[in-house]
C-alpha positions, 0 to 999 in steps of 0.5 A: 602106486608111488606118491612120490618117486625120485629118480637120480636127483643131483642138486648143485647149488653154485656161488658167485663167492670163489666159484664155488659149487656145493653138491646138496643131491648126489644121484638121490633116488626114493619112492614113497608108497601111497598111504604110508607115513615116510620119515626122512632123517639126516644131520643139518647139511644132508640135504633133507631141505633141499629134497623137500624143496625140489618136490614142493616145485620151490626148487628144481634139480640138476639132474634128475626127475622127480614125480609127486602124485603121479605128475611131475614137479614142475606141473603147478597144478599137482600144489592143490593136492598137498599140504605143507608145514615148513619149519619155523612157519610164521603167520600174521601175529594180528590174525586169530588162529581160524583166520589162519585157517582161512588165509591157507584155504584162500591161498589153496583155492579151496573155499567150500561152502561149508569153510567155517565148518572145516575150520572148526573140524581141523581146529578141534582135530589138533585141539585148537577149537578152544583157542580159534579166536585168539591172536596167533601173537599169544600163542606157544611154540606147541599151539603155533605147530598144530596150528600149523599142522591144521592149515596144511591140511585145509585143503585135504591134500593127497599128500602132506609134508611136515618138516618137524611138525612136533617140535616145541610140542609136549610129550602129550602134545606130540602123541596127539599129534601122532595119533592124527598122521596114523587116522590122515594115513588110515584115510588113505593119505600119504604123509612125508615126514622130515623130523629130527626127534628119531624116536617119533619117526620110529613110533608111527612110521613105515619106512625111513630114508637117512641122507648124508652128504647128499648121499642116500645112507639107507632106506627101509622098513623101519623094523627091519633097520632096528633089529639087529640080524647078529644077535639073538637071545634064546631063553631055555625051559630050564637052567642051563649048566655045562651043556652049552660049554660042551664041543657041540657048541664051541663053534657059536659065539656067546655074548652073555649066559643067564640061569635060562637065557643066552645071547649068541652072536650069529653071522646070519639066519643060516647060522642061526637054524644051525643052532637051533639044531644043535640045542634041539639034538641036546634036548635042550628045549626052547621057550623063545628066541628074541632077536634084539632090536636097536632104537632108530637113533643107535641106527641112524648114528651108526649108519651116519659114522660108517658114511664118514668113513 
């Protein structure tokens, strides 16, 4: 099941100013699958705001059809379900960080019996108790952001969208934060994420989808972006010597030899079994073939400048 499903979305915006029409969505289609954490990456101006409006019902397509939760965006009733931290937020700076909390629950239509309970749980879960009662005028950039992050989950949303829910947040803030998206998707729940720290995105979640222009760059399983199918490093049981410049091996591509280990360059898996045969006739024996991983940021720039061509 699907908590989010984008079917050939085009978003066109038009200006009074020269008539102009800017094509944010161009033919954008995604599904998020339920109880995954999904990471949507693109430079300012991909679009990345737009789409996360259309699935909020802020903003509706051109074209296109667009489902959240199973129902479509323009059902207001599906808004129970979801949580959101927009970027930049801002709260009354003459309420406490629990009054927020309380405020967003008002807003959801979500009052339990149990109200100031759940506060104090959300707020110790992002390690705010400590502060629950201090303006939100005296808080940090870092503390505005898990606040943030708690009000968006008061209503125990199905799914929840973040739009760079750790910026401003130190290193040990960040992990925290990382660590309570892992225990809300090991609950069952679905996390869309919008964030340009591409380490982060990398760290905890499943799949990713990268904009440009509107466009749809890629989309996939974040360990299958960022290791690379060219390159492998086999490291050897023992020195090699002259065995890999023998004509057997001419047909392979070396990048670089170490005293046991060498990165070949393959043109594919096929390739790359070849090899494997090769060395093995040559009783050359093997103790581990590493394929080599980029980071999500080398792919994501890659991706990016082979789309601007």
């Amino acid at each position: 099941m699907y908590s989010v499903e984008v079917q050939s979305i085009n978003k066109i915006y038009e200006t009074a100013f020269r008539k102009r029409r800017v094509q944010a969505l161009n033919d954008f289609s995604i599904k998020v699958e339920k109880g995954s954490i999904f990471g949507l990456l693109g430079p300012n101006g991909a679009g990345k705001t737009t789409l996360v409006k259309i699935l909020l019902g802020i903003t509706f397509p051109t074209t296109g059809t667009a489902t959240v939760l199973g129902h479509d965006i323009s059902n207001y009733k599906l808004k129970s379900k979801v949580g959101y931290l927009p970027e930049n937020h801002k709260f009354p700076p003459y309420l406490n960080g629990g009054d927020v909390i309380k405020y967003a629950a008002s807003l959801s239509g979500y009052e339990p019996p149990n109200l100031e309970q759940k506060v104090d749980e959300l707020l110790s879960l992002v390690k705010m108790l400590e502060w629950k009662n201090m303006k939100v005028k005296k808080y940090s950039k870092g503390m505005m952001q898990r606040l943030g992050l708690a009000q968006a989950m008061i209503n125990d949303p199905e799914l929840v969208i973040l739009d760079e829910p750790t910026d401003g947040v130190d290193p040990i803030g960040r992990k925290e934060i990382r660590d309570v998206l892992i225990d809300l998707k090991n609950q069952g729940k679905t996390i869309f994420l919008n964030s340009h720290l591409l380490s982060e995105v990398e760290l905890i979640t499943d799949n990713v989808a990268i904009l440009n222009k509107g466009n749809l760059v890629h989309q996939g399983n974040v360990q299958e972006l960022t290791t690379s199918k060219e390159k492998f490093k086999i490291k050897f049981a023992s020195e090699l010597k002259e065995e890999l410049k023998s004509e057997n091996f001419n047909k392979y591509q070396i990048e670089q030899m170490e005293e046991d280990t060498v990165l070949f360059k393959l043109n594919d898996v096929e390739e790359l079994n070849n090899l494997i045969d090769d060395l093995r006739k040559a009783q050359l024996f093997i103790v581990s073939i590493e394929p080599l991983k980029s980071s999500l940021e080398d792919m994501f720039i890659s991706l990016i400048k082979n789309s601007d061509k």
